[in-house]
N, C-alpha and C positions, 0 to 999 in steps of 0.2 A: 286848751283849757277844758277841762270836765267841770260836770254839776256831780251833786252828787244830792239825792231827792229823799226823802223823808218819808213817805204818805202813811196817813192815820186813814184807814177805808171808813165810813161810816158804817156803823154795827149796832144794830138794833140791841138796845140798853147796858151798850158800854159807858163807860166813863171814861171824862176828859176833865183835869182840873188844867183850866188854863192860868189860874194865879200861880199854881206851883209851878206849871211848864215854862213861862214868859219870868217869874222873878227867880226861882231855882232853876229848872235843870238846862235852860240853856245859855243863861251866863255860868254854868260849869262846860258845858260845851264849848262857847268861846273862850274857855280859858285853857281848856287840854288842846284844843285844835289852833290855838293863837294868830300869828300873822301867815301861817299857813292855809285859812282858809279867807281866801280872797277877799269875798262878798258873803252874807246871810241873809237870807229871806224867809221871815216868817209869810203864812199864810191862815187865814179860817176859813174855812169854806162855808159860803153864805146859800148855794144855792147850784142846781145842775141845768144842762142848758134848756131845757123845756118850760115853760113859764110856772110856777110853785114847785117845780121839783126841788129835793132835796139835795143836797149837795151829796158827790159822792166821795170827798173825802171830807174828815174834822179839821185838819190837821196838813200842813205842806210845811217843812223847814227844808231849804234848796241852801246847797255850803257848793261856792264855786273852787276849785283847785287847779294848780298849773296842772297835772297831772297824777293818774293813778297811784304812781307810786308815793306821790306829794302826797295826799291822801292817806294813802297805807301808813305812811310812818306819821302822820298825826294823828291818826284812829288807832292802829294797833295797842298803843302803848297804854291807852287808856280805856279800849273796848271793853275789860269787865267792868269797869266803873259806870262810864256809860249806859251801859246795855242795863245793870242791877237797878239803875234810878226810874227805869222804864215805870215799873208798875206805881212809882210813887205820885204820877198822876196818869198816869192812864190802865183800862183794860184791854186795849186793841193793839193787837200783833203788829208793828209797826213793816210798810214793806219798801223795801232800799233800792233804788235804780240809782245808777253810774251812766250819765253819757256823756257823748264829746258833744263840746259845744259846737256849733256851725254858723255861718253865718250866710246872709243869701238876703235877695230883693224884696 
């Protein structure tokens, strides 16, 4: 199984509309990516680990996959669509990590 990771970094006076992100773009997301993408996990980031620091990302949506290539053919087909809806709620460069999942004690 991979993850495959989302992060919004926090960015001093970007924008983040979360009505648009949570009621449009990513039930378009679940719907190009369907029962290929395992599990979803939204995130906010409330806070970083120092006590009042800020958090250092806005933003975490985690889409688990049997694998990479599971992945590839649910992204690909829809990457410009996806990617073009970016800026209709955010200004922050979104940054994508792929890992394998592990598991341990």
């Amino acid at each position: 199984m991979i993850r495959v990771s989302v992060l919004y970094p926090h960015t001093a006076g970007a924008r983040f509309d979360w009505a648009y992100y949570l009621g449009s773009h990513m039930p378009l997301v679940a719907r190009r990516f369907g029962a290929a993408a395992r599990t979803t996990t939204i995130e906010q980031g409330i806070g970083g680990g120092a006590p009042d620091a800020p958090a250092p990302y806005v933003a975490i949506a985690s889409f688990t996959f049997d694998s990479v290539p599971a992945f590839q053919a649910a992204f690909a087909p829809h990457a410009q669509e996806l990617m073009a809806d970016i800026p209709n709620y955010t200004s922050i460069q979104p940054v994508i990590q792929i890992s394998e999942l592990k598991s341990g004690a």
